[in-house]
N, C-alpha and C positions, 0 to 999 in steps of 0.2 A: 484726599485723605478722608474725609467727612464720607463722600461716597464708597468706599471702600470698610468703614465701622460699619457704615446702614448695610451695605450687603451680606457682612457677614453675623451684624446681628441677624437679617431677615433670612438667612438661610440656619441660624440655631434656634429659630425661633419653633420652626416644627418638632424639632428635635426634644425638645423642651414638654410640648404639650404632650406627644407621644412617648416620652417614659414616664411623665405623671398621670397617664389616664388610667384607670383605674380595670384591672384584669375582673370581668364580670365571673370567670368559673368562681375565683376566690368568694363569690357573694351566694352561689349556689349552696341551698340548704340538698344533703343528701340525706336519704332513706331514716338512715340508722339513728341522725342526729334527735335528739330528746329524749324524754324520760321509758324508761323499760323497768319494767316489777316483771319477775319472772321468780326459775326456782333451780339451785343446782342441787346435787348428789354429788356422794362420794365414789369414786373407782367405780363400777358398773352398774352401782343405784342408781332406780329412778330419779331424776330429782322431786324434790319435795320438800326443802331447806329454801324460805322466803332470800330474794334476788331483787336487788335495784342497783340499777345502775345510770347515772344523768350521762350521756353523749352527749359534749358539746362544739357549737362550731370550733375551728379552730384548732381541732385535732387533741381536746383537753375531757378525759372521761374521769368520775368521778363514779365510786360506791358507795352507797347512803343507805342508813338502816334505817327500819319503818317508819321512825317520827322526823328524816331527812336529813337526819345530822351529816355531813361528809364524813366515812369511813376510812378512806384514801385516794389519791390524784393518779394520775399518768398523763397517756398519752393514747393515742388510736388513730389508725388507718384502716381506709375501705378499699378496697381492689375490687371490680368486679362485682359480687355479691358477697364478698366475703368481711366480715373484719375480725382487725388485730389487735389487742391492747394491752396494752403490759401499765400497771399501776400500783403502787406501793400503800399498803397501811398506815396511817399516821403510827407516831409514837405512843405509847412504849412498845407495842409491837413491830412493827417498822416489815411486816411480811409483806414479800413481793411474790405479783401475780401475774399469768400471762392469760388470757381469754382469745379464744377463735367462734368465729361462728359463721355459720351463713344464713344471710337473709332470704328470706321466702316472702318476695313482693304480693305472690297471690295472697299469703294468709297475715301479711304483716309482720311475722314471728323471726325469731333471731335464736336459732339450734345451733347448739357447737361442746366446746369442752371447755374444761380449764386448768393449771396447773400452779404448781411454785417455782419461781422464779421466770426464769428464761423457758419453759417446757410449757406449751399447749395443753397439754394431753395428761400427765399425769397425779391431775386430781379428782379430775369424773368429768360428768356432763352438765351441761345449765340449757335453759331457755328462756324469753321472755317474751312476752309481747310490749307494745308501745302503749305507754300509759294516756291516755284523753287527758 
């Protein structure tokens, strides 16, 4: 009986270390992650309307006006070189936003659009670069 607990502890015992070991992509800092000052526009204006935005790990993007304040949360995903983020204004506005962009590794910079609500696209364009 005794040898029969020991075997089938020593066989969960793998089992054990290998779903607590720890998935290394999850620990991977990607491109987009950190602080961007950049600048959007309306409908086919240049931009030129001050842009920040903190990317953080974890999938959690945040918009903050010049002295850092958080303007509003979400969420974001990277595919590819692309990203996606939909994030809402705090209160009493509570306006939600969707952003796409794609990353340009050679220059750094992050070009794309932005819109209300669920829509990429129908509020202009933004860009930024990564803040130092």
């Amino acid at each position: 009986m005794k040898f029969a607990k020991f075997a089938i502890v020593a066989l969960l015992m793998p089992l054990i270390f290998v779903s607590c070991s720890k998935d290394k992509d999850d620990d991977a800092v990607l491109p987009v992650e950190g602080n961007w000052s950049g600048f959007y526009g309306f409908d086919n204006d240049s931009p030129a309307i001050t842009y920040k935005l903190n990317i953080k790990h974890g999938g959690v993007i945040e918009e903050v006006n010049s002295s850092g304040q958080v303007k509003g949360t979400g969420n974001w995903n990277f595919s590819g070189n692309t990203l996606t983020a939909h994030y809402k204004w705090a209160a009493p506005l509570n306006t939600a936003y969707t952003v796409t962009a794609v990353y340009d590794a050679a220059t750094k910079k992050l070009t794309g659009t932005w819109g209300y609500d669920n829509s990429g696209t129908d509020g202009g364009k933004w860009e930024a670069t990564k803040a130092n």
